[in-house]
N, C-alpha and C positions, 0 to 999 in steps of 0.2 A: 611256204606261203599258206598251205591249208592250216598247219600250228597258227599263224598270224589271226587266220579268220577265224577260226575255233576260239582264239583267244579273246577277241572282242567283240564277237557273237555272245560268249560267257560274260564277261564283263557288263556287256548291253544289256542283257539279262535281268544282272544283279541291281542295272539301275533302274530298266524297269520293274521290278519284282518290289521294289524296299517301298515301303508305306511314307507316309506323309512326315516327315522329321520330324515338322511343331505342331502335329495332330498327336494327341495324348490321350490312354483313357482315363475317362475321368477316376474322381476319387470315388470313396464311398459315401452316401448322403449323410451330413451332418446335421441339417436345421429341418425342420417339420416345413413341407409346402403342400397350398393349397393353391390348387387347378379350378379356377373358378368362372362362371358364367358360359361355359362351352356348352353345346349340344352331343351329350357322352353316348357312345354305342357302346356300349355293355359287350357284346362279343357273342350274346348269348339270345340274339334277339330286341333285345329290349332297349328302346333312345331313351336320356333322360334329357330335357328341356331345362336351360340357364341351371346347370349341376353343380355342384362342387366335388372335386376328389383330393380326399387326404390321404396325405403320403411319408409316413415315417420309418426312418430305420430301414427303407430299399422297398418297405411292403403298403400296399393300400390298405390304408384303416378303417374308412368310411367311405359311400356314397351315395347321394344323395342332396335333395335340395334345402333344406333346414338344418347346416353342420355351422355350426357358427366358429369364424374365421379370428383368430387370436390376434390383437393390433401389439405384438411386439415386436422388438427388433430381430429376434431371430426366425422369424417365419418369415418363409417367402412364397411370397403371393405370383401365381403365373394368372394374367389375365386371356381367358379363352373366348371372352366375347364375342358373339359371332361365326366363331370357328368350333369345329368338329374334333374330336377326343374320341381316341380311338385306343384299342387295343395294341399292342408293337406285333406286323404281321410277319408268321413263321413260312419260310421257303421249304417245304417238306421233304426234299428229297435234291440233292447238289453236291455238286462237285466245288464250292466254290472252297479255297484254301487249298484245294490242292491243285486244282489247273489253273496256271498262270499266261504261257503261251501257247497254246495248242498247234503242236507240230514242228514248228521248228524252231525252239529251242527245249528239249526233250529236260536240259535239268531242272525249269522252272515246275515241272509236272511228274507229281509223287500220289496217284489218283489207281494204277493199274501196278498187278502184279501178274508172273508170269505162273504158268497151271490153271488146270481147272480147280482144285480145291485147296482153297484159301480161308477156310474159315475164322481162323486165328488170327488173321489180320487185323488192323485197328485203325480207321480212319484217322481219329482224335491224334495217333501221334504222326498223325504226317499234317497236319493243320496248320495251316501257316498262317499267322495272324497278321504278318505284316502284306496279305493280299492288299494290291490295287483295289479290287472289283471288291472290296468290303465297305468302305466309306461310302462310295456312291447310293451303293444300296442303302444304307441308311438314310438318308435323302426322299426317298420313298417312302419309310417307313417300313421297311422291313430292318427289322432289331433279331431277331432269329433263324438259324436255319438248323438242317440234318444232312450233315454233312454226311455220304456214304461212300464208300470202295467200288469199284469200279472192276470188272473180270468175265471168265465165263463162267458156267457152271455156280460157284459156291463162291460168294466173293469175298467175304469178311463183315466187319460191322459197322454199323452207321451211329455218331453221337452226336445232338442238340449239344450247338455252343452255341453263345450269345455275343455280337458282334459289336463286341468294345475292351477286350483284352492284350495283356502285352503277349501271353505266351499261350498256349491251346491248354496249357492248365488250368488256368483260369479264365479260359473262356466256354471250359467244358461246364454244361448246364445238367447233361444226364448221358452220360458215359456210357457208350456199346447198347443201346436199347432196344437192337435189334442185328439178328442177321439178315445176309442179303443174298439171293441167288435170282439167275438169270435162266430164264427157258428157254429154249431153240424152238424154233420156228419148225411150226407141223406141215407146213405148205410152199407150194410153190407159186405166186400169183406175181400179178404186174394189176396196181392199182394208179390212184394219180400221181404217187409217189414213188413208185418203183415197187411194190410192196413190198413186202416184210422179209426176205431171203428166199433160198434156196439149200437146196439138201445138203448135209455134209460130206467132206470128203472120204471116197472110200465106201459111199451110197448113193445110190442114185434114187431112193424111194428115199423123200424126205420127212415122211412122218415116219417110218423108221428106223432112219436117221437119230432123227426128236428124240424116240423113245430111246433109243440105244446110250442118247446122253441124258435123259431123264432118271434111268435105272442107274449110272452112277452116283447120280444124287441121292437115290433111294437107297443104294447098297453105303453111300456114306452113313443116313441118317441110322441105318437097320444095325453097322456096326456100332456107331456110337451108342446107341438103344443096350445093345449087348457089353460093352464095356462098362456103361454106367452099373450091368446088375454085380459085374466083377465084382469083390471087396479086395483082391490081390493083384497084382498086376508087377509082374517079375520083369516086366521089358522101362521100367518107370513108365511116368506118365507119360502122357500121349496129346500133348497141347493141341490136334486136328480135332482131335475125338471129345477132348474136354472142352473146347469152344462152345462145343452143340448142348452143352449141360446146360444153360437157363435157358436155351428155348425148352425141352422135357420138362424143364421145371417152372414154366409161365411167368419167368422174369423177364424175356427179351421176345419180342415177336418176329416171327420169321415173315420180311418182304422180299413176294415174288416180285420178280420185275416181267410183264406180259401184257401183250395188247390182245394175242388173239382167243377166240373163245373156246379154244382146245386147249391153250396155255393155260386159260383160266379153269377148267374142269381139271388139269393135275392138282390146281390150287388148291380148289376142292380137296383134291382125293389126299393132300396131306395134313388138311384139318380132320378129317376122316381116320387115315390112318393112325398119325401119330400124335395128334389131338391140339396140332400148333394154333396158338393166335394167328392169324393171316391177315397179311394187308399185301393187295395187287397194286404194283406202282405203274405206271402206264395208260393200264385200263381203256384203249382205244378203244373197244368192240364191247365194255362191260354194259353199254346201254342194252345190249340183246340179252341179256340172263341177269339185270340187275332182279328181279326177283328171289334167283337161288342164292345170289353174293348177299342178299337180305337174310334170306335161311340158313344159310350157315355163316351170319357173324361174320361175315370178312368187308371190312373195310378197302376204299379205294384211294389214290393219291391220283388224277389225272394229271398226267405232265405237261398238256400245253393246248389251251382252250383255242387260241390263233393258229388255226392249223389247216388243212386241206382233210378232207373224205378220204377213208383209206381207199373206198373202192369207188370204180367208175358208179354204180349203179345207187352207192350211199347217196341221200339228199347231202347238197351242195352246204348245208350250216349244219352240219351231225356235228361235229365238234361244239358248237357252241349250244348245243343243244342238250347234249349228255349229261351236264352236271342236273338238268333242270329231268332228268329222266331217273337219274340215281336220288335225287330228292325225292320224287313221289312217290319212289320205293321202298323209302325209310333206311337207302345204305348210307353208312357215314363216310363219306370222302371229301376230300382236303383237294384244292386247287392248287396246282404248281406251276415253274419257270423254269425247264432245264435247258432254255435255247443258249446255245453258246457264242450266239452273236451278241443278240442283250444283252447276255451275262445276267439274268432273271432279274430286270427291272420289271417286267412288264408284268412279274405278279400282280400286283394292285388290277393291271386292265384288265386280265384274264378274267378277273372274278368279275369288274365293271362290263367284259362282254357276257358273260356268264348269265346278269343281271337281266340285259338286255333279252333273253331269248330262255326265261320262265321262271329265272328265280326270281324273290325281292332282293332290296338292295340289302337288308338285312342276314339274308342267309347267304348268299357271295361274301360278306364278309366273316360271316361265321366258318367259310371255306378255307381260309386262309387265317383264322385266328384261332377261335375254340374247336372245332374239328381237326384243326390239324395237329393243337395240342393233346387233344385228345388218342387221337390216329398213335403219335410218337410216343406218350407215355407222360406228360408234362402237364394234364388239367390241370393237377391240384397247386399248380408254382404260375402257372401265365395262360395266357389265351383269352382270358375276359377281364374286364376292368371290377372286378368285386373282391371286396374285403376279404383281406387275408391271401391273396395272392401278390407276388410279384409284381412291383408297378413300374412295367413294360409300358408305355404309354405314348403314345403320337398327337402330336395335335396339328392339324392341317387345316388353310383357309377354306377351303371347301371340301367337297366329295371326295376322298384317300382316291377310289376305287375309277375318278375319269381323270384323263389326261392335263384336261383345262384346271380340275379343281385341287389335284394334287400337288400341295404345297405346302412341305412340311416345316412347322416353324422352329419346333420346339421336339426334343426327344428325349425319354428314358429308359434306359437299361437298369433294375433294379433299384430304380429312386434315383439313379445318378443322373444328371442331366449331361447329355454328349455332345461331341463339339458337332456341328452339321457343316462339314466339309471337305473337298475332298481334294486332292495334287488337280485333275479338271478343273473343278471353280479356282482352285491358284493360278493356274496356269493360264486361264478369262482374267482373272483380276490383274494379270501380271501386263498383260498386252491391252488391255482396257487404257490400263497406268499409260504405257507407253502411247499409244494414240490420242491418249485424251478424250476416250469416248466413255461416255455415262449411262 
């Protein structure tokens, strides 16, 4: 009897797991189009009023309001009249491709491995394209995310893919750009959330604890440091040890994942010691030291502006307040969605609440577009609508960033226009048919 239920527990899986049959990604752009009469956000601050954007070969060529529009038959004209033109926004930091059911069916989810040190891990090849929760997102206009590994300690690496591909080969945008590790919690507290844990096993003094798992982080990075001065190495190579070779070498940035401000001072103490790029993902508490996160260069990714106060004594809107406190401190961080009920639609509002309570609307979307391609390693390909980048591009009847306005007409990944729809709107249109409701 349990074979039986194991068996169509697996089976139900596989039918909710499989993607849209006759959703396809598109091809690649053959004809020159121009995006005309929209009100364009640049990404970078700046609205252009009735714009036009030219688009050939997957890349923007021009924009601007005087690009005169070619009357032949192979250009196509998208009309944006009225409507907002937007950069395609990046979800910085997810799980999404590799969690499908969370909990109970374990083999839709290829997101965690076992041990603390994983650094050789690779999210990109556990990416599944054919996610559910991929289409919808598009829908919003979210076209990008950074897909990351999931563990304790040392988790592996995170890769930008862009969500319109058959296979994570081709959907990989910029391959391993970062590794990823996790800090333990220095304390023991009860906030309006439960706070943040308690000590580990085996101690009952939780900072430590903390430190006792912090120093195998540091004895991993001290030996890698040491193996890279080798030029011999009689045991072969050592794939844990050579993982860690582009962060020493400033091709991959090391994100901490940390809310508290003792998590965030190891941050510190490793751009210090071993001279890493840093980006804090989390960042609950970075509103108290965004000053030092400003002096030493480290960027923030905040996961989730809709949220509750960690502590009883925080003001009641510190979440939605943070992003507008790291702004006046000149730190660059990116807006996130890593709620797993959502399944990070509610990017677009986070940054619309964000708005609400000190940013403009201009720099909430910069949160989630140029900042965050900048955070991940991707300015020079996407994030802002300007020549010679990727044209990633959204066009919505109103405001991307409020609920009422977000309504996405039209999309592009790489000049290719996507289909906007997802097994949901089939599934409405299917029963719409049958009742006869319009």
């Amino acid at each position: 009897m349990k074979k039986i239920l194991l068996t169509i527990s697996f089976l139900a899986a596989i039918g909710w797991a499989g993607a849209q049959d006759n959703i396809y990604p598109a091809p690649a752009q053959a004809n020159p189009i121009y995006i005309i009469g929209g009100t364009v956000h640049v990404g970078n601050g700046t609205v252009l009023e009735k714009a036009i954007v030219q688009i050939e070969n997957g890349k923007i060529v021009r924009v601007g309001k005087d690009i005169p529009v070619p009357k032949t038959a192979n250009v196509q004209v998208v009309n944006a009249d009225g409507q907002h033109v937007y950069p395609g926004l990046i979800l910085a930091s997810t799980d999404l491709g590799l969690r499908e059911i969370s909990g109970s069916v374990r083999g839709t989810n290829d997101y965690r491995e076992l041990g603390d040190l994983n650094p050789n891990v690779r999210a990109i090849a556990a990416y599944n394209t054919e996610s559910e929760f991929i289409n919808p997102l598009r829908t919003y206009g979210i076209l990008l995310a950074n897909v990351i590994p999931q563990g304790s300690l040392v988790m592996g690496t995170s890769s930008v893919v862009q969500l319109d591909a058959y296979n994570f080969e081709d959907a990989a945008y910029l391959a391993d750009n970062g590794m990823h590790i996790s800090l333990p919690s220095f304390i023991q507290r009860r906030g309006r959330r439960g706070g943040f844990g308690g000590p580990s096993a085996g101690n009952s003094n939780p900072a430590e604890a903390a430190q006792e798992r912090i120093n195998v982080i540091k004895k991993y990075f001290n030996d890698a440091r040491s193996y890279f001065t080798e030029t011999v190495h009689p045991n072969g190579k050592n794939l844990k040890l050579e993982a860690a070779r582009p962060l020493f070498d400033k091709k991959q940035k090391l994100f901490v994942h940390a809310n508290e401000v003792k998590q965030m001072l190891v941050a510190i103490d490793f751009v210090k010691q071993y001279g890493f790029d840093v980006v804090i993902v989390g960042g609950t508490e970075s509103w108290q030291i965004a000053d030092l996160l400003k002096a030493n260069n480290i960027a923030v990714i905040l996961n989730n502006t809709h949220n509750l106060p960690t502590m009883e004594d925080d003001d009641v809107d510190q979440p939605y307040k943070t992003p507008a406190v790291l702004q006046k401190a000149g730190v660059l961080f990116a807006l996130n969605d890593n709620h797993v009920n959502s399944r990070y639609k509610n990017l677009p509002f986070n940054a619309g609440t964000a708005a609400a309570y000190g940013l403009s609307r201009e720099e909430a979307l910069s949160a989630i577009t140029l900042n965050a391609a900048k955070i991940l390693g991707v300015q020079d390909k996407t994030g802002s609508i300007e020549a010679g980048k990727d044209a990633n591009i959204v066009i919505s009847k109103g405001d991307i960033l409020d609920m009422d306005g977000n309504v996405v007409t039209d999309a592009f990944i790489q000049g290719r226009k996507i289909v906007l729809e997802s097994k949901q709107e089939q599934l409405a249109d299917k029963y719409k048919h049958k009742y006869n409701v319009k």
